[in-house]
Structures are given as C-alpha cells and as structure tokens.
N, C-alpha and C positions, 0 to 999 in steps of 0.2 A: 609469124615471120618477122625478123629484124627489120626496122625500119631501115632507111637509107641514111646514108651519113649528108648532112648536108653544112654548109661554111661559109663565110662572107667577111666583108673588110666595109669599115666604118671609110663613109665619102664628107665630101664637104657636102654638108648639111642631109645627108641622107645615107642608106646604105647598100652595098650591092652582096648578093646573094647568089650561092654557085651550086649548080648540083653535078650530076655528071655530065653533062652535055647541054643545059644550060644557064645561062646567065640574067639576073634580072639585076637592075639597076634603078632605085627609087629614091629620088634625090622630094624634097618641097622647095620651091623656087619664092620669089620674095612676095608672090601676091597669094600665097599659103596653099597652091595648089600642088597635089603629088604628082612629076613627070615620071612615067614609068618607060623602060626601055629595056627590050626582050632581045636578048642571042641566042644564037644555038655557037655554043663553043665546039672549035675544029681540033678534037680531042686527037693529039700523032701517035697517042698510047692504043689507042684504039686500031692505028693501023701498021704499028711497029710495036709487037709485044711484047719486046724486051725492056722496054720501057716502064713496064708492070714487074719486073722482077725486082724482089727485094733490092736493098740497100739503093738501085739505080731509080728507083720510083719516085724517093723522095731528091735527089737531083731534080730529075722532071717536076715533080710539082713545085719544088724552089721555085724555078726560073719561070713558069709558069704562072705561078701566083702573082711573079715581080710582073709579068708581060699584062696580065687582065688585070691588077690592080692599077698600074698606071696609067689604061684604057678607061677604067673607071670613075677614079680622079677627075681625067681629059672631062669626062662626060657631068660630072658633079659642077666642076669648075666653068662649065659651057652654059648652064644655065642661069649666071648669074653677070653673064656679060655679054658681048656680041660672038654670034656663034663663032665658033673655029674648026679646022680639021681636026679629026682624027690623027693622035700622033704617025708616022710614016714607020715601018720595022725599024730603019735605019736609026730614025730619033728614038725608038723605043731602046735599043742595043747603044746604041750611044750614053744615052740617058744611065743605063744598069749600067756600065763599063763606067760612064762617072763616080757613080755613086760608090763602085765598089772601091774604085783608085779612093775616095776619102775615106771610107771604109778603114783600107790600109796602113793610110795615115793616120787616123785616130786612131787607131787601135794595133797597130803594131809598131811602127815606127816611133810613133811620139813614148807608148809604155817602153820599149829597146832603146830607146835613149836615156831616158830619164834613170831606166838599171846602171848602165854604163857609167851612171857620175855615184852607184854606190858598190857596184860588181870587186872592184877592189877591196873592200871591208867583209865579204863573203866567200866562203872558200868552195861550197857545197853550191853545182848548178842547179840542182832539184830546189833548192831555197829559192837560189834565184829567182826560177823560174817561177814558180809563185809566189814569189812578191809581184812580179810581172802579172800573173793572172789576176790579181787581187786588183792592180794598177788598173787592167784593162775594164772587169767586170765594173768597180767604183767610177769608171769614166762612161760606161753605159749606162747606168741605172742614174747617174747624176747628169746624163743628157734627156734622158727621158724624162725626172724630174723639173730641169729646168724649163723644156717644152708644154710643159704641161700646167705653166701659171699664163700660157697663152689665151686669151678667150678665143680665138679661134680654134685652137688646139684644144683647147676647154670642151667644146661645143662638137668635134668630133670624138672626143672619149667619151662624152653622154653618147651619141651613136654605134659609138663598140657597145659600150654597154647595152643597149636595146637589142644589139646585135644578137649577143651572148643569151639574152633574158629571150627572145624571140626561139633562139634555136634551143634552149632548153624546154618552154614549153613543146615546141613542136616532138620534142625528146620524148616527154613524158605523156600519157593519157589522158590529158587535160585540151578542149578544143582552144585552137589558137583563138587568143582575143588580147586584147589590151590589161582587161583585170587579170586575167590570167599569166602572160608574160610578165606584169610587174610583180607577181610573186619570188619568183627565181633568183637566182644569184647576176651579179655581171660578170663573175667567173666562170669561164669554162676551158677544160685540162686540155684539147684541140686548138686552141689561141695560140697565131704567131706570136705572142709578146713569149709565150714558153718556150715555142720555137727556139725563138733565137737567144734567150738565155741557154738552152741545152745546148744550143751549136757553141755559144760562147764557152761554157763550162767545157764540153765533150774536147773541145779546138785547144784549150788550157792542158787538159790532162795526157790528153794525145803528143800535143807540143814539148810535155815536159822531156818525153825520153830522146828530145834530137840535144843536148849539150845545149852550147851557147855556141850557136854557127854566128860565121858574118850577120850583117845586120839583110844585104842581098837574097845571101841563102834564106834568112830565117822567111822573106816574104817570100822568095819561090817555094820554098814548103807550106807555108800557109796556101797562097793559090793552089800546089799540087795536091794537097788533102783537103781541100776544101768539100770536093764532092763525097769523102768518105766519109768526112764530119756531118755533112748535112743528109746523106743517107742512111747514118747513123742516128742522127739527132731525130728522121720523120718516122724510123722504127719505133724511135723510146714513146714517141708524141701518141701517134698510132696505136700503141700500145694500152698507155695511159691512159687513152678518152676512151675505153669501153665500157660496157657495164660492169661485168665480172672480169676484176682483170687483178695478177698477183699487188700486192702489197709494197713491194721494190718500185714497182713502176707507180705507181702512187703518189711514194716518197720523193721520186728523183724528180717529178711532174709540181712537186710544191712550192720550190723558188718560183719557178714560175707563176703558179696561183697569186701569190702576196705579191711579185709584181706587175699583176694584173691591176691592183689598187690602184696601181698609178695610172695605168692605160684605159682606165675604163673608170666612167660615172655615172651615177642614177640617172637614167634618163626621164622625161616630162612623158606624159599618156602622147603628147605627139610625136612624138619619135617614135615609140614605139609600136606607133600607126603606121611609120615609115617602113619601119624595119618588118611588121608583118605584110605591107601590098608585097616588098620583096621579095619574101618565100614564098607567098602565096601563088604570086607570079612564076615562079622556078616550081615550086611542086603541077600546079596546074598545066605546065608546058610539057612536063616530063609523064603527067598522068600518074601520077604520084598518089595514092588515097588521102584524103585530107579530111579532118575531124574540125569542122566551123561551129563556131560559135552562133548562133542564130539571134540570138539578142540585137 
C-alpha cells in the first residue's frame, strides 16, 4: 500500500507538519524545550467535493496553505514572547490581500514599467514579453537570495531543510530517527519554493499570448488567471513528487530543485529532532503506521 502524502512549512525556530486532517506544530522555545501543538484541520474539501476536482484543488490548497501557514508562524512567533491571539479570519484575509497587492507590484507593475522605457527599440511583443518574464523571475530569485543572508531567515531554511530530510525519510523504508533523516537530501520535488517558481514560469508563458495590454488590464488578467495558473502549477507539482512518474515532469520540476539551494540548509541533529516530534505527532493523530527507531 502507498504511503500517505504527507507536507509542512519551516516556522520560527521549529516546524509544522500537515497530513489530511491534521496539523502538528513543533516549535523549541529558548529554554531548549519542544512545544508541541495538535489540530485537527477543518478540511471544506471534505464537505464540498468539488473542491477535489482537478485543476480547482490546487486553488484550494494555495489559499489553504497561505491560511495554516500564517496560523503557524502566529503560534512559532508566540513562544518566544508574551502570548497573543490567534490571528482573527479577517486579519488572516487582510493579511493575504496585503501580501498579494505587493505581490503585484513587485512583480508586475515594476517589471511593465521598466519594459515601457525599452518597448520602443522592440518591434515583436512575444520578445517583449520575455524580457518581462526574465525581469520578473531575476527579481524573485534575487529576493529570496537577499533574504536568505538573514540569520533569522538563515535559521528557518536549516528548518525547511530538516523539513524535507524528515519527510524523505518518512518516504522511504528506513525508521524515522535523526541518523536516519540526516542522510537524505533537503530537496524535495513537493516544495513550495517549486511551487511558485512553476506558477511564475507557467504565469510568463500563459501571459505571453495576451499582446501588450494597458498596464490595468495586464493586472486584471494576472488576478483573473491567477487561479488557472496555480491549478495548473499544483497538477505539474503533483505530478512531479511521485515515485514513478514520466521524465517531462521531472525536467520541468528541476528549477525548482536548484532553487531549493537557496531555501533550504543542513540542518543541526536538533532540528531535526524538531521536525521528526512533528510528523510523528501528525502520523500518530491520524493512526498512520509508523516504523520508529527504537534506539
């Protein structure tokens, strides 16, 4: 029998772990002890099934991802100061509606400007337009570069990475332990960091056949294909992370891999102490079969 797919998102200073229904969250707070903390996620897929059908699935798990991951953050970031609530939907929706309006503006507005002062010297929009996408991807992977000489930001790409090294052992037939996970890669083909290069790439290719519209329209079209691109982009991902899977999707799954470099670093045996109470925590809630280490 296939094991079950299971995923998670590096926290401050720890990491949280998702399976179908639920969520664990294992952060080490500053007196080096692990807080664990169990949900049972209110999956809407489960009670509106259209939300399981292709191309719309990955919509749902986008926005889904952005809602538990910000919950998870809240709960990372709570342990290392005086408690707080729980973000409220509203600040949660506010929050993503921020993010995406800069979104916007990094990445469509500013690269549609910057064409516009060379659009003139180029006769052919298909050029254009990828010099645009070329504009956009180099402003993505050069923001994730420069975040990434952060030591805090430092300090959670060693937690992706145990992330990744946890969920490949749990992958393979090896029982989960700390010697065990640090064999493995911190790559793995399921990583939003591919995600959202594929959405970027897919968003590039798809965009090129609209001309050169106003700069309004160009972002009403990005918003209105937004959810085709990203139900597009969680097929190809999907796809990509199986075991046996074509060759194609391999290939198109490998910018992603090498920009995984940047997102993720070797993590210390304590991290990835972290990052195993957190599946452990998620398989054991789900009744999951689980292969331990007994050492």
């Amino acid at each position: 029998m296939a094991k079950k797919s299971y995923g998670g998102q590096a926290v401050i200073e720890g990491v949280m772990m998702k399976g179908k229904d639920k969520i664990a969250i294992a952060v080490r707070n500053d007196q080096g002890d692990i807080i664990l903390e169990n949900r049972t996620l209110n999956n809407l897929a489960d009670k509106f099934k259209f939300l399981k059908w292709p191309m719309l699935r990955g919509v749902f798990a986008l926005f889904q991802s952005l809602i538990i991951g910000m919950q998870a953050l809240t709960f990372s970031a709570n342990q290392f100061g005086e408690e707080e609530e729980e973000l409220s939907t509203k600040e949660i929706i506010f929050t993503i509606l921020t993010s995406f309006s800069i979104a916007i503006a990094f990445f469509v507005i500013l690269p549609a400007t910057i064409i516009r002062l060379i659009q003139e010297f180029i006769e052919y929009d298909l050029v254009l337009n990828f010099i645009e996408g070329l504009i956009k991807i180099t402003f993505f992977i050069s923001y994730i570069y420069v975040i990434s000489r952060f030591e805090d930001i430092k300090r959670v790409f060693q937690y992706h990475g145990a992330e990744h090294k946890v969920i490949h052992n749990y992958e393979s037939d090896l029982p989960l332990s700390i010697e065990n996970a640090g064999q493995f890669s911190t790559l793995h083909p399921r990583c939003g960091t591919n995600f959202l290069l594929l959405v970027m790439i897919t968003s590039i290719l798809l965009f090129s056949f609209f001309g050169r519209p106003t700069l309004l329209n160009r972002i009403l079209i990005h918003i209105t294909l937004l959810p085709v691109v990203a139900g597009l982009s969680y097929e190809i991902i999907k796809k990509a992370g199986k075991d046996k899977v074509n060759k194609i999707f391999k290939l198109i799954a490998l910018p992603g891999l090498y920009l995984q470099k940047l997102t993720t670093s070797e993590p210390t045996p304590d991290q990835l102490e972290v990052a195993i109470v957190s599946l452990e925590a998620v398989l054991e809630e789900e009744g999951t079969y689980l292969v331990m280490d007994n050492d």
